[in-house]
C-alpha positions as CSV (number, residue, x, y, z in Angstrom):
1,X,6.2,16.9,-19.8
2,X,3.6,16.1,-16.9
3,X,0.5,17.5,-16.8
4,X,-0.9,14.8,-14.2
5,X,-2.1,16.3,-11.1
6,X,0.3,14.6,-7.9
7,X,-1.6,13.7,-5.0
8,X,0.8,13.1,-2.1
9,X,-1.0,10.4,0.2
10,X,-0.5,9.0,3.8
11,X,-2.2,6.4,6.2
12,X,-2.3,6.0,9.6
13,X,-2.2,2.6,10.9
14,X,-2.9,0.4,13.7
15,X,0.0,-2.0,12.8
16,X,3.5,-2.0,10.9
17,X,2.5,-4.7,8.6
18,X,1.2,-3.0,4.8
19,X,-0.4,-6.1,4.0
20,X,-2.3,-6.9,7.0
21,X,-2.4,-3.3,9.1
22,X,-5.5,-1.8,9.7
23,X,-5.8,2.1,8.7
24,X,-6.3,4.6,11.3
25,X,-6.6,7.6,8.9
26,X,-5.7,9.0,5.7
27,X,-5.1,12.2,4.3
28,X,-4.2,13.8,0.9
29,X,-3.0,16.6,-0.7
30,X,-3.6,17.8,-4.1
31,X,-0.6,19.7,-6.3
32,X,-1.4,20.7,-9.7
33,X,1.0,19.2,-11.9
34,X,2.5,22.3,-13.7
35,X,2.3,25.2,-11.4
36,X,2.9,23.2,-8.6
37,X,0.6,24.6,-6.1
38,X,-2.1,23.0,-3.8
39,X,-5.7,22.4,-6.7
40,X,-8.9,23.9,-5.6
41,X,-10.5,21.9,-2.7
42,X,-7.0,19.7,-2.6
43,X,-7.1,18.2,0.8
44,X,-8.8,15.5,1.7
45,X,-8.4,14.0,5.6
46,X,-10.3,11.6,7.3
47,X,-9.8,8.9,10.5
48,X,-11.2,5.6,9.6
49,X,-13.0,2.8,12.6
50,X,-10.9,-0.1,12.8
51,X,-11.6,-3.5,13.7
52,X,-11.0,-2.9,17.7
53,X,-12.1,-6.4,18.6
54,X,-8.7,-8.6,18.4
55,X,-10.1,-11.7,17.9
56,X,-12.3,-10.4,15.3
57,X,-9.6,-8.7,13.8
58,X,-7.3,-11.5,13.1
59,X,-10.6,-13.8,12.1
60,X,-10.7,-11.1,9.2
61,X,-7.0,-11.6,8.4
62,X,-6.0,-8.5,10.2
63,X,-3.2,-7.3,12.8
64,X,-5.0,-6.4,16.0
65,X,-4.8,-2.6,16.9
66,X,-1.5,-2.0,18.5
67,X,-1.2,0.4,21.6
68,X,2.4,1.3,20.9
69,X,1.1,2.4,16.8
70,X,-1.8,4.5,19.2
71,X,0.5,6.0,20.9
72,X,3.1,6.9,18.2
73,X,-0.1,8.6,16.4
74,X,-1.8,10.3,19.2
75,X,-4.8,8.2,18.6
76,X,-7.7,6.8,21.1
77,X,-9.9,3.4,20.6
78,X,-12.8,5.5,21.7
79,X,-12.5,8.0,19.6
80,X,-11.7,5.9,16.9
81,X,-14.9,3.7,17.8
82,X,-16.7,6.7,16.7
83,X,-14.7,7.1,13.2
84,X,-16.5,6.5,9.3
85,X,-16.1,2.8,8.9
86,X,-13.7,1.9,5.7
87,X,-16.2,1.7,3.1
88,X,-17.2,4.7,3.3
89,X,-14.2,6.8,3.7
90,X,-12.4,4.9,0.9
91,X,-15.8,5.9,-1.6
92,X,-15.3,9.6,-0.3
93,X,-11.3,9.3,-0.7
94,X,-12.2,8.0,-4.6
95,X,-14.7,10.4,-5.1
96,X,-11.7,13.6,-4.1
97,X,-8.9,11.8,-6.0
98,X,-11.0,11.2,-9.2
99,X,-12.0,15.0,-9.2
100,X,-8.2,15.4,-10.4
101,X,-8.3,12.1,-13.2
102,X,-9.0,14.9,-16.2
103,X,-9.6,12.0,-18.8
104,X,-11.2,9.9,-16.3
105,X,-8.6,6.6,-17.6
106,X,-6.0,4.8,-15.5
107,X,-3.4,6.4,-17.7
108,X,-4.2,10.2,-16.7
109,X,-5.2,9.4,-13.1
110,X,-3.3,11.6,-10.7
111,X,0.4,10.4,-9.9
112,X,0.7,9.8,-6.3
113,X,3.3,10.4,-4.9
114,X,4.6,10.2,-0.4
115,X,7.5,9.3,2.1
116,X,8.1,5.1,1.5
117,X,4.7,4.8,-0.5
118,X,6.4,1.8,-2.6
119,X,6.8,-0.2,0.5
120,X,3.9,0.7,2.6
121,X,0.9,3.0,1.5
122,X,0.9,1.9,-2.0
123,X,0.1,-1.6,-0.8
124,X,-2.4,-0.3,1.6
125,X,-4.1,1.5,-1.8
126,X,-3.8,-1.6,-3.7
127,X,-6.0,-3.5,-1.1
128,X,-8.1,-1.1,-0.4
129,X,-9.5,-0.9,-4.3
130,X,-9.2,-4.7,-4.0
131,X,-11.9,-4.8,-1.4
132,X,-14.1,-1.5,-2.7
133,X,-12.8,-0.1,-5.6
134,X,-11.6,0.8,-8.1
135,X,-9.7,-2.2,-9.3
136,X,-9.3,-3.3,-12.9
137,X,-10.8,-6.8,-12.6
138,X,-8.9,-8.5,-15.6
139,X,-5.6,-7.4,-14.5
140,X,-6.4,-7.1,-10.5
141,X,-4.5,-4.1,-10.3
142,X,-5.7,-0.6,-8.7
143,X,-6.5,1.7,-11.3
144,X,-7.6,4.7,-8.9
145,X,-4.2,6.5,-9.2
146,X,-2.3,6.3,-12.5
147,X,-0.6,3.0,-13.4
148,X,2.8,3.9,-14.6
149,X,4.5,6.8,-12.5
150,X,4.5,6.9,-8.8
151,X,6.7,9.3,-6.5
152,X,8.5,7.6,-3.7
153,X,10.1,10.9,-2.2
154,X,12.5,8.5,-0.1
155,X,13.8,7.3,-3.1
156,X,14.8,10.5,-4.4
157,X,16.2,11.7,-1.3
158,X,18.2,8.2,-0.8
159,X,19.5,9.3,-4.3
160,X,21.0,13.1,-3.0
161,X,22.7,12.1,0.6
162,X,23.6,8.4,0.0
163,X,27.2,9.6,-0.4
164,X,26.6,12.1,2.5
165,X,28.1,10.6,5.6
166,X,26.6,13.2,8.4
167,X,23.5,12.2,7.3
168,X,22.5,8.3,9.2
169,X,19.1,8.4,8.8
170,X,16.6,8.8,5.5
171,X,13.2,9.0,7.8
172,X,10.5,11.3,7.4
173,X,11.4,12.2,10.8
174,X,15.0,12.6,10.1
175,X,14.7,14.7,7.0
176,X,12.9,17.3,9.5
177,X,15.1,17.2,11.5
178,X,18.1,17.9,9.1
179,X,16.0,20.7,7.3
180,X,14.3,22.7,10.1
181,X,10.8,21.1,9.9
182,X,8.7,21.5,13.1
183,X,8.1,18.0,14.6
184,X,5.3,19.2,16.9
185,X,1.8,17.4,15.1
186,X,3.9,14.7,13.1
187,X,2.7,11.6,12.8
188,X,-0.9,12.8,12.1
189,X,-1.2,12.3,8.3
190,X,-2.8,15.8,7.2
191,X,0.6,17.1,8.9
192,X,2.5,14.3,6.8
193,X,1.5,15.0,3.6
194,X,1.9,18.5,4.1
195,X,5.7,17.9,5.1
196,X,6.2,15.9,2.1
197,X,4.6,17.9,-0.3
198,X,6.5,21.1,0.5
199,X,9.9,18.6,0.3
200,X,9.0,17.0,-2.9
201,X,7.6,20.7,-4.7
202,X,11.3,22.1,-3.0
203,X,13.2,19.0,-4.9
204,X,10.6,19.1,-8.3
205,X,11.6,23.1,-8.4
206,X,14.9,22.1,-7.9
207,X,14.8,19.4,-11.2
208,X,13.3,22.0,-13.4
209,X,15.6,24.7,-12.5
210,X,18.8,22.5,-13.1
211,X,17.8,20.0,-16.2
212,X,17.5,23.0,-18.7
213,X,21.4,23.5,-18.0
214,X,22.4,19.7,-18.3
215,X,23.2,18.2,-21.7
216,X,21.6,14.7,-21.6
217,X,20.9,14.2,-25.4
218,X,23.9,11.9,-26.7
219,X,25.2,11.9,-23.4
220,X,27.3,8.9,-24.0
221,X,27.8,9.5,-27.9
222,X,31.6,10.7,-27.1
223,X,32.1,6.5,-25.6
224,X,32.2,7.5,-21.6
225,X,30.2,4.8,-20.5
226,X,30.4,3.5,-17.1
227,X,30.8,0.0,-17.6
């Protein structure tokens, strides 16, 4: 039984490129682990000053800000020339998701969770802590959110309409589309991890209320295996 807090996360970049992309902003939500509801003081949202300079972007091994990313996120270079520089966000960022790490190890660190985390945010995390913390320097993995269970909610809704047909699409945006979510302020990430927290608390209320009713112990005693 879990009783690790999820924090659902999101970036904002600059870029389409995890490894290289510059965040933009980044915004988290809090959900206590058993009940299910947003913790005490569970958001966290903040934009972050890129590298605006190309030249001096690439020179650090970065993508140059992209107008068409700007534009998809509703974002300005001079307002974002006035934003927290990285450093400092990412120590505020660690500071809200390690108020939810009850044991204060990797282990119990909060599970986080989002919409295509495994192939974009997570790496974003992972070099983030590379370059400020917290990283475990033996191993050089991340050690800010917990190290075995993550939540890619993409994956789990690949999972329910991958034998659906009507259904072409498994994006964030498409998903809102197919269950009545406003589209009016996505695309900003405090919107985004709202939208995927109420999906994935909608599908995790689903689990519980369904897995009491399903016989999985010696499922496969009576010899109906698959293969």
């Amino acid at each position: 039984m879990n009783y690790r807090d999820i924090i659902i996360v999101d970036f904002e970049t600059g870029s389409r490129n995890p490894h290289k992309t510059q965040p933009t902003q980044v915004a988290a939500v809090a959900i206590h682990g058993r009940k299910l509801t947003v913790q005490s003081g569970g958001y966290f949202n903040s934009e972050i000053r890129p590298i605006l300079n190309d030249e001096k972007a690439i020179a650090e091994g970065l993508d140059p800000i992209e107008d068409e990313a700007l534009a998809i996120t509703r974002k300005e270079r001079k307002t974002l020339a006035k934003a927290p520089l990285p450093k400092t966000v990412w120590g505020k960022f660690t500071n809200f998701v390690n108020k939810y790490n009850w044991k204060k190890t990797p282990y119990y660190a909060p599970v986080m969770a989002g919409y295509n985390i495994h192939g974009f945010d997570m790496h974003i995390v992972e070099r983030m802590c590379a370059q400020y913390g917290p990283i475990d320097k033996k191993r050089g993995e991340q050690i800010l959110f917990n190290r075995i269970h993550k939540i890619d909610l993409m994956e789990t809704v690949w999972l329910w309409f991958e034998n659906n047909a009507d259904v072409k699409s498994i994006s964030m945006d498409s998903m809102r589309d197919l269950l009545g979510v406003p589209k009016d302020n996505a695309h900003d990430a405090l919107q985004d991890v709202k939208d995927t927290a109420n999906l994935l608390i909608a599908f995790m209320k689903l689990y519980r209320k369904m897995a009491p009713k399903i016989k999985f112990e010696k499922a496969f005693a009576d010899g109906r295996i698959h293969l």
